[in-house]
N, C-alpha and C positions, 0 to 999 in steps of 0.2 A: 589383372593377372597376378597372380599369387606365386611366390617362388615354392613351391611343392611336388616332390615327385610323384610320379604312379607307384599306385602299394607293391603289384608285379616290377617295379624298377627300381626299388629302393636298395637294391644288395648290389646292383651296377653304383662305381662310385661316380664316373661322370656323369650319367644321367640323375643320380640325386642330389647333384649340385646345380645341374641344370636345366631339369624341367620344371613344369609349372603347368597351372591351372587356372581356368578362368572361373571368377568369384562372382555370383549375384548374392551378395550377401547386403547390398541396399534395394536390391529389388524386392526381396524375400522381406525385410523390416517393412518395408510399406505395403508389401500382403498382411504379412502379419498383423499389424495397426486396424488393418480394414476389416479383417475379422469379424465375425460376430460374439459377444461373450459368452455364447453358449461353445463356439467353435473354439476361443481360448480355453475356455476350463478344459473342456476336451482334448488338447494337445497338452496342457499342462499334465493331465491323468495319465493319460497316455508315454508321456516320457520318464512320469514318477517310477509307474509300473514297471517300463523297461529298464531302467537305469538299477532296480531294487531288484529285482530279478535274477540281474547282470545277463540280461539280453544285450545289452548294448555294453560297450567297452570304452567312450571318449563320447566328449562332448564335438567333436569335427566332425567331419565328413570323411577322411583316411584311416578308418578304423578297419583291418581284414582279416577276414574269418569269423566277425561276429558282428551284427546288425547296428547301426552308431545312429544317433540322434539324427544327424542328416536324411535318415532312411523316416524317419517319424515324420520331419518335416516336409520329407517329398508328395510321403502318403495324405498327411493334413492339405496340401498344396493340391493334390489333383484330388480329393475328396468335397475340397469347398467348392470347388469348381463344377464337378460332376453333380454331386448332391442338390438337390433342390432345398431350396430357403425351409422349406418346410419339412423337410426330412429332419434337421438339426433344431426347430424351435417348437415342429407341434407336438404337445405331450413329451417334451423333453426330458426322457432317461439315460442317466449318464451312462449306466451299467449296458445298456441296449447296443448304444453309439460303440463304446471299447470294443464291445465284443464282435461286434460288426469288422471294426476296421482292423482287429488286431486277426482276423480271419481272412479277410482282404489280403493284409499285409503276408499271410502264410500262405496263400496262392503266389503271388508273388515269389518267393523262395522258392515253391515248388516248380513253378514255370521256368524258373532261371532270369526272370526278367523284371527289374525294375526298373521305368522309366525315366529318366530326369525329365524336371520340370518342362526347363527353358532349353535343354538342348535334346531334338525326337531322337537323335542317334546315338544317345548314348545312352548305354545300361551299365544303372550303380552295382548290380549284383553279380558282372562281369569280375570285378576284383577279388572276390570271393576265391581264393586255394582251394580249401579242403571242403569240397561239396558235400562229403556226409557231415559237417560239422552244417552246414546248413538246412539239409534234412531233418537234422534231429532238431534244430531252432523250428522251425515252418512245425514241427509236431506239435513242440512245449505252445505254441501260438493257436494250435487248432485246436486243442486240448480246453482253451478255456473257455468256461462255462457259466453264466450270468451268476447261480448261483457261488459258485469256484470265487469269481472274481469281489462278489460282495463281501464274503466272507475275509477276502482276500485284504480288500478295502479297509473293513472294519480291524481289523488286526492290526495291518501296519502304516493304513496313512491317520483314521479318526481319531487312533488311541492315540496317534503319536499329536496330533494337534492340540487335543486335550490334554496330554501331559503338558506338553509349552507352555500351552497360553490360558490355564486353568490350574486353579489352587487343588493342594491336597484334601481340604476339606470338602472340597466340594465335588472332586470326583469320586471322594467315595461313597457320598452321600447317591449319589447319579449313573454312577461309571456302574460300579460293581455287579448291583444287582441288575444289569440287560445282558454282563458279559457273561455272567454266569447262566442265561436263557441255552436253553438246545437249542443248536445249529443243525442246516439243514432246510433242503426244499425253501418253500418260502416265507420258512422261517428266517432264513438268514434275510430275505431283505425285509422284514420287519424289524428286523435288530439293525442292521441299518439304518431306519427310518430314526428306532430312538435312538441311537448315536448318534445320530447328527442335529437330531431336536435334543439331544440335552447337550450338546455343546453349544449350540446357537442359545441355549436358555441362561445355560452358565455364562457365558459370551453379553450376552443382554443383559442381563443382574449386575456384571460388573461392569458395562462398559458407560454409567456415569461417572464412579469413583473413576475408575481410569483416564477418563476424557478429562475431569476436573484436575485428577493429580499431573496428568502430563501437560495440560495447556499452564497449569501454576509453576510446574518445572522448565519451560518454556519461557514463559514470562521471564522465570529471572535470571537463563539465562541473557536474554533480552536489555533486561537492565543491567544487568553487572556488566556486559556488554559494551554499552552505552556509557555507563557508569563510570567503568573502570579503565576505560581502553580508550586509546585517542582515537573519535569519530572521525573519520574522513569518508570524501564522497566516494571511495571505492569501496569501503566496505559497507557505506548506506546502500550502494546499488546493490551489493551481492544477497544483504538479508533483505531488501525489497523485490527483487525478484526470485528466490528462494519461498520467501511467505507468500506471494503472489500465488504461486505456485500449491502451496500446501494448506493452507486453513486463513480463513477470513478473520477469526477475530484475533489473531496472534498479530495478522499484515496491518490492524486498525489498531492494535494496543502498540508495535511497533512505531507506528507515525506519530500515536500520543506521545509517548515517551521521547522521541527524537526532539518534538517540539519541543516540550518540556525542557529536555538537555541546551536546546538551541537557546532558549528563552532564559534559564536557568547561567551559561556561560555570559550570553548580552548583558546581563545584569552584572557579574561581575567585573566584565570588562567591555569590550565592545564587540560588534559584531564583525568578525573577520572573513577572511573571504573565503574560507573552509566552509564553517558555517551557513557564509550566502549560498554557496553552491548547494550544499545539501539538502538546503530549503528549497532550493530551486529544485531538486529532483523530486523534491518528498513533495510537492505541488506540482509539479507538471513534469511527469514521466519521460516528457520527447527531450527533458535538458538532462541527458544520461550519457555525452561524450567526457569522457573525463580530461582525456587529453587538451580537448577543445578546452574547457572548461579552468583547466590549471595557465593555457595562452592567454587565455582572456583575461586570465588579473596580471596582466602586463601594456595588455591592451586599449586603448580608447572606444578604437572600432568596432573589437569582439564583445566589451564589456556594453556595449552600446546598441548593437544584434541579441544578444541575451537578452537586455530592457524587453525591446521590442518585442520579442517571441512572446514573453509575459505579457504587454499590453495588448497585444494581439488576441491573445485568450480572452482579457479581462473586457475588453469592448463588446465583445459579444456573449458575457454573461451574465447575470444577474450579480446582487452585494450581496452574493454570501460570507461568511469568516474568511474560508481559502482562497477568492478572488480577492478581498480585504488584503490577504496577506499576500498574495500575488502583487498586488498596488503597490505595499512596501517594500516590496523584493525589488520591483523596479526601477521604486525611487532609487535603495540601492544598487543597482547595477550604472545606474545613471551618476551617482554618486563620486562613483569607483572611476566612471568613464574622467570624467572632470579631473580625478586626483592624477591621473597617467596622464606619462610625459608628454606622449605624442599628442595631447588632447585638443589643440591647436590646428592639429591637421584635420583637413577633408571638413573642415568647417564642425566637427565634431562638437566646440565650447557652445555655441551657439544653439547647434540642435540639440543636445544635451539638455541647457538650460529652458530651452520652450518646453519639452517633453514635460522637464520638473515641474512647470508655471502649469501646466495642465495637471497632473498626478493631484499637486497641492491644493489647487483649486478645487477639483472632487472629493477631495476630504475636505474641504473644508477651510485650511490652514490660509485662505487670502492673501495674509499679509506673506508670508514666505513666495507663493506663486507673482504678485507685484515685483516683489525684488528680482527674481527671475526673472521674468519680464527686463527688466531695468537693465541688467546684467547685457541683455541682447542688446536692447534699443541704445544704449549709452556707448555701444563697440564702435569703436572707432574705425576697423577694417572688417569688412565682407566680402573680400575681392574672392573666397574660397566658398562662400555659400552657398551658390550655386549647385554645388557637389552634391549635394546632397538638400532634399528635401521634406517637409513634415508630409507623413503617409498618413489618408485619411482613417485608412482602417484599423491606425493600427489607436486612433482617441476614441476616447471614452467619451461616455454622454457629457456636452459642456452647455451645451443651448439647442434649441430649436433650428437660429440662424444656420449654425455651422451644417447642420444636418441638410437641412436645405441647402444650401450653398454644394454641399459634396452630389445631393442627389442631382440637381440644377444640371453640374458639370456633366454625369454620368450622361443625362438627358440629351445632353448638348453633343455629346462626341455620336450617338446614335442616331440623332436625327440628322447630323452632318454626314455622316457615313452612306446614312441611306439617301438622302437628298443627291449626295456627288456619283452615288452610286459606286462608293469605294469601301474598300475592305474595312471593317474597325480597327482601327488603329490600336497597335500592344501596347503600346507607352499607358502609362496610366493619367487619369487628369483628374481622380482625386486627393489631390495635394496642393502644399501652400508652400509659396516661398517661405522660407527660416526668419529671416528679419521681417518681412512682411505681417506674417503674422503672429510676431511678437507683438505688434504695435495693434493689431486686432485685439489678442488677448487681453495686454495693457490696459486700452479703452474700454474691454466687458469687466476688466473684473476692477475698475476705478468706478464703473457705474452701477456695479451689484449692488443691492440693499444691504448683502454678509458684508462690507466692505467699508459701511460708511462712519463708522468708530474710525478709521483712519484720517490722517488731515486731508481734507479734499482738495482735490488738485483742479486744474481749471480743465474741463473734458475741450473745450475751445482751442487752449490751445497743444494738446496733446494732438487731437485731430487734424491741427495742422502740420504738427511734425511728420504725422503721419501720412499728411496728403503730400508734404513735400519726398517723404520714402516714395511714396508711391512713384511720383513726377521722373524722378530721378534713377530709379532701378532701372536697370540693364535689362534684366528677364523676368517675368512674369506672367502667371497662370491667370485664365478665365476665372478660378476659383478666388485669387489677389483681388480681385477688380469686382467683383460682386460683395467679398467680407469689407471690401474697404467702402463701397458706397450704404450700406446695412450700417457700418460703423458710423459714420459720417452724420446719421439722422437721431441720433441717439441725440435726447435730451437733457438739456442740463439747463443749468440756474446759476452758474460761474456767469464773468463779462470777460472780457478778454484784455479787457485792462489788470483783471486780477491778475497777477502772481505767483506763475505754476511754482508749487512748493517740489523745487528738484529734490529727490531721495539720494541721489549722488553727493548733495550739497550737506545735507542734513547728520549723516551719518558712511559710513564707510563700507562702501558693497563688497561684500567678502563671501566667497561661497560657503554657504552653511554646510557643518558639521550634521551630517545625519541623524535624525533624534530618533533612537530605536526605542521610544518607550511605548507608542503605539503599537510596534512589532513585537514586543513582550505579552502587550495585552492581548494581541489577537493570538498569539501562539496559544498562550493559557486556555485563551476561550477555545481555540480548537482544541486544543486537548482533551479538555472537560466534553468537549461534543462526541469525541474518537471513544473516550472512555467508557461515557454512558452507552454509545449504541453497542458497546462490547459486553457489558451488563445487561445489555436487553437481548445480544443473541446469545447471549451461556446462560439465564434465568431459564430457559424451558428444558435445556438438558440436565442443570440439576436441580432442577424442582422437589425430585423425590428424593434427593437427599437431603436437601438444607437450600431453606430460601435466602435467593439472591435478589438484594435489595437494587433497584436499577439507578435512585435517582442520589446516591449518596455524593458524588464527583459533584451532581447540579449542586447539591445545598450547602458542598466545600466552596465552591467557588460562589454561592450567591454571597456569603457568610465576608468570605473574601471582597468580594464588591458594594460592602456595607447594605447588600438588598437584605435586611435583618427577617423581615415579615415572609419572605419566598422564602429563606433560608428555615423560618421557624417552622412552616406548612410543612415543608416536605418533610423536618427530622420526625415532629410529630406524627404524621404518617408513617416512617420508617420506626418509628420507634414502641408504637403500636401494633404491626403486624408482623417484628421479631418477638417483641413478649407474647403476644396470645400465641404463637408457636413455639413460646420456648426456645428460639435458633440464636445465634450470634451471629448468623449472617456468614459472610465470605469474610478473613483478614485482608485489610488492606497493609501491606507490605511498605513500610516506609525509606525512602531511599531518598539521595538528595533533590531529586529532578519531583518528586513530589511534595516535599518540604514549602517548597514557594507558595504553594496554595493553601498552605497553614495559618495557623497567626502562634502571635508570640509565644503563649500560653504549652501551647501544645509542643513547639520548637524545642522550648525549655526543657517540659519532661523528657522527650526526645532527649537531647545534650547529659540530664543529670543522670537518667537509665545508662546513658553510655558510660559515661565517667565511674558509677558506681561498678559496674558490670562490663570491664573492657573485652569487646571480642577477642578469641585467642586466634581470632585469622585477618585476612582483610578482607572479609563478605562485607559486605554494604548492607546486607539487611538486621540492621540491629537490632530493630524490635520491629513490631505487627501490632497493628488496632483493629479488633473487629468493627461492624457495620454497626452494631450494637451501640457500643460505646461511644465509637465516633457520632452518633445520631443524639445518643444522648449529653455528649458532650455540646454540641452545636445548638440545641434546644434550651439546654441550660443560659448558654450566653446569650443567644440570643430574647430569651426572657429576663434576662438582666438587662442588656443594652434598652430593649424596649420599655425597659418599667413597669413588669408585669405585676400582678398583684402578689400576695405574699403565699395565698390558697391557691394561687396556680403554680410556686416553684415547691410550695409543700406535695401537691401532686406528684411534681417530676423528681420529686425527691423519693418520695414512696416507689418509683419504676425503676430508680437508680438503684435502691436498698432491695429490691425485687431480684435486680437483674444478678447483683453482686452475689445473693446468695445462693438461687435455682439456677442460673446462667452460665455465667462466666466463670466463676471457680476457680482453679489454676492459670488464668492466664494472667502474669503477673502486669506487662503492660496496661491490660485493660482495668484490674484492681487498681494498678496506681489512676490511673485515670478516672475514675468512678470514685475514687477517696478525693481525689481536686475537686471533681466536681461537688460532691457530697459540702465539703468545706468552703466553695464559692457561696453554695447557697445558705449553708448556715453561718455565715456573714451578712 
């Protein structure tokens, strides 16, 4: 109900403060929506026309004395409905359709009757005073004629689109000589045909450069962004789903650059819990409560439900970089749980630290997963563990046993079920008590072959610590009682006179400090991933203007990871198929969050261009390298690091002296760059 009077009631002053009307103006959106796009262009024309006209007077529905967009949209409304699918799509003319409905629409006038939609009793044309003012509208409407209206068309909506959104050279080149053709008969819709074919041609010519200049003016707003403004995870969500929304490689050059930034902060100081969060959304989209998200770095429990959401993903996906980087995300959240006060409670220290003995074991790190381990088995109180216990779903691959052991259980609750003839029971029975299977853990990863650099402990008598957990526990899963008898047969070569080498004894279990430098490297390496596939979806849009080299990010970063030989394949290749085209490639825009993937060399020139040449703002992009240069740059070193001969850096010397003088030209970064290079090799 809308507070709106009747147009006949509006000069009573109670009644125009106190009547109203009933709104389908959500019903009408979602007709609208379902549309066909041949039926939106057609009410779009349709309301251009009338609004231009000034057939119509308001964009509402309360417009009286002269026909208002509401009346357009009634008519589209019982049009789509009446009309057959086929009326509006075969042989599709726009000019045919207008004139149709806009003749319709003047029956209408003439009868006195427009029907609303949604309500059969009422008539919009009732409102209407002055009925010859409506006669004379219903004529202006019968009057128009296919030809009338094309011409009509070509005057004031094509010319007007081509002025906008088309250069002055080029409409005159285009425009002038069709508009100057005789009008008339059917000629006017042939001069229609080529107004709209040389707009769509003009429209097409430019619409690389434009697609290139606006995703590049994008981009940085992008980084300066990023850059310049403090990231937080409310506004990581708003330009993640914003670019979701609007172009794909703007929403994948976004996530590179976020990492980058993420990776880039970690480095200088540590990774905070801003940061974590952001990571977490830019990896997995469902952790986008923020509110939740700011509780949980207070949290044990919450910080500890995050972990999980992440490991949850990661056990059911392969090792790519982003489940990589999922892995450390939830070491950190696991991290975070421990460092909170309440960590104590709901037995939270405990499962916290088995979750870590598994994460660290799957990479690899053994010796940190033992302490963990240790961390558990050496706790003096478990009266709280109970509370809470390890979810099989939510580990990751650790062994064969375990898997069995989790299937075993599932097996076991079904054939119970159906055996008693009772319902399956909700509880779940793939899990393990928290101490219990610390002490599994313990014994797989003291017997692993990754493991035996360490001082070996007597597996004899671990297993008996263990048997006695077992004896003595209060409550336990089918799942306990199978990992522990699987542990139990494990072989070993210790006597049990040997001398378990306690880790308690030896050195001082302290919960480690989270070492983010794995998480810098997978960041990098996603980024470099994000980057290139962004390279390979903008190379076939601008092709015809200037080649976009795809694999220049891989060969920054091989260069970066001392891979000297990958790094030298790919420049060579990039740096062969810019000079037989003459191009320099795309600039790559230098900013800090791309800086990390550099080396020294290049940082420098970086630094001394600035210093020489201070910006007179605080843009961040202080200078630009093209693909060119960069390529030739990376080729260079990497023919030095390698020891190449003296006739292969005289070759890459002669592409350098090539490039400097037919190429690159005024670009002064790239000149300095090509003069270093020039003087590495002639050393």
């Amino acid at each position: 109900m809308v507070r709106v009077a009747h147009p006949l009631c509006k000069e009573d002053e109670w009644q125009r403060k106190h009547q109203g009307r009933l709104s389908f103006s959500r019903a009408e959106i979602a007709l609208l929506n379902s549309w066909l796009p041949e039926q939106q262009i057609v009410y779009h024309m349709l309301r251009y026309f009338m609004k231009n006209t000034q057939l119509t007077d308001s964009a509402n529905d309360s417009g009286a004395g002269t026909l208002s967009n509401y009346h357009i949209k009634t008519l589209m409304l019982w049009s789509c409905e009446l009309k057959p699918r086929s009326w509006w799509t075969d042989d599709f003319n726009l000019i045919r359709i207008c004139v149709e409905l806009l003749h319709t629409l003047a029956d209408w006038l003439n009868d006195g009757r427009c029907p609303h939609y949604f309500i059969s009793n009422c008539n919009l044309i009732q409102q209407f005073v002055n009925m010859y003012d409506t006669q004379v509208t219903a004529n202006k409407l019968m009057s128009v004629t296919r030809q009338w209206l094309c011409e009509w068309y070509v005057d004031n909506y094509i010319q007007k689109c081509a002025d906008e959104r088309c250069p002055d050279s080029l409409l005159t080149s285009l425009w002038h000589p069709i508009s100057s053709e005789p009008r008339g008969g059917l000629d006017s819709v042939v001069c229609l045909q080529k107004m709209v074919s040389a707009v769509v041609k003009i429209r097409q010519d430019l619409s690389p450069w434009r697609t290139s200049y606006n995703c590049q003016m994008f981009r940085n707003h992008i980084i300066a962004d990023v850059s310049l403004h403090s990231l937080t995870l409310q506004t990581c969500l708003c330009w993640m789903h914003q670019l979701a929304n609007a172009d794909q490689v703007l929403s994948l050059f976004f996530t590179a650059m976020v990492s980058l930034h993420v990776a880039h902060k970690t480095m200088q100081g540590s990774l905070t819990d801003e940061m974590l969060d952001v990571l977490a959304a830019l990896t997995y989209l469902q952790l986008n409560d923020v509110r939740r998200c700011v509780n949980a770095r207070h949290s044990s429990l919450l910080s500890l439900n995050q972990a999980a959401v992440l490991m949850k993903v990661v056990a059911n996906n392969s090792r790519s970089t982003v489940q990589l980087i999922q892995i450390e995300l939830s070491k950190a959240y696991l991290h975070r749980a421990l460092r909170c006060k309440d960590s104590d409670r709901y037995s939270i220290y405990c499962l916290a630290n088995v979750y870590l003995a598994v994460l660290y074991y799957t990479t690899g790190q053994c010796d940190t997963a033992i302490d963990h381990c240790t961390l558990v088995t050496r706790s003096q109180d478990h009266s709280q563990c109970s509370s809470h216990v390890i979810q099989g779903e939510l580990l990751p691959k650790i062994d064969d046993q375990v898997d069995s052991i989790l299937g075993l259980a599932v097996f076991y609750q079904y054939i119970r079920a159906a055996t008693l003839n009772e319902e399956q029971e909700r509880r779940h029975v793939s899990v393990f008590t928290t101490e219990l299977f610390a002490h599994y853990l313990y014994t797989k990863f003291l017997s692993a072959t990754e493991c035996q650099q360490l001082p070996q402990s007597s597996l004899a008598e671990q297993i008996r610590r263990y048997r006695s957990c077992v004896c003595n526990s209060r409550e336990m899963f089918v799942t306990d009682v199978i990992a522990f008898i699987l542990a139990s047969r494990t072989r070993y070569t210790a006597t049990d006179r040997e001398l378990m080498t306690d880790r308690v004894k030896t050195k001082s279990l302290v919960i480690r400090q989270l070492d983010t430098s794995k998480l810098v490297e997978l960041l990098q390496q996603s980024a470099v991933e994000y980057l290139t596939t962004c390279r390979e979806l903008e190379a076939p849009i601008c092709d015809s203007l200037f080649h976009v080299i795809t694999t220049d990010f891989k060969a920054l970063y091989a260069y970066k990871c001392g891979q000297y030989q990958r790094c030298l394949q790919l420049s060579v290749r990039n740096v062969r198929t810019l000079i037989s085209r003459q191009m320099l490639g795309v600039l790559v825009y230098v900013c800090p969050e791309l800086i990390q993937l550099m080396d020294d060399d290049i940082v420098s020139l970086i630094g001394l261009t600035v210093l020489a040449n201070p910006p007179h703002n605080k843009s961040i992009f202080r200078c630009a390298i093209s693909q060119l240069s960069l390529s030739l740059y990376l080729m260079t070193q990497c023919q030095i690091k390698l020891r190449h001969s003296v006739t292969s850096l005289d070759k890459t010397l002669d592409d350098v002296e090539f490039s400097r003088t037919n190429i690159v030209h005024g670009c002064e970064f790239d000149q300095l760059v090509l003069k270093f290079v020039t003087k590495k090799i002639s050393r």
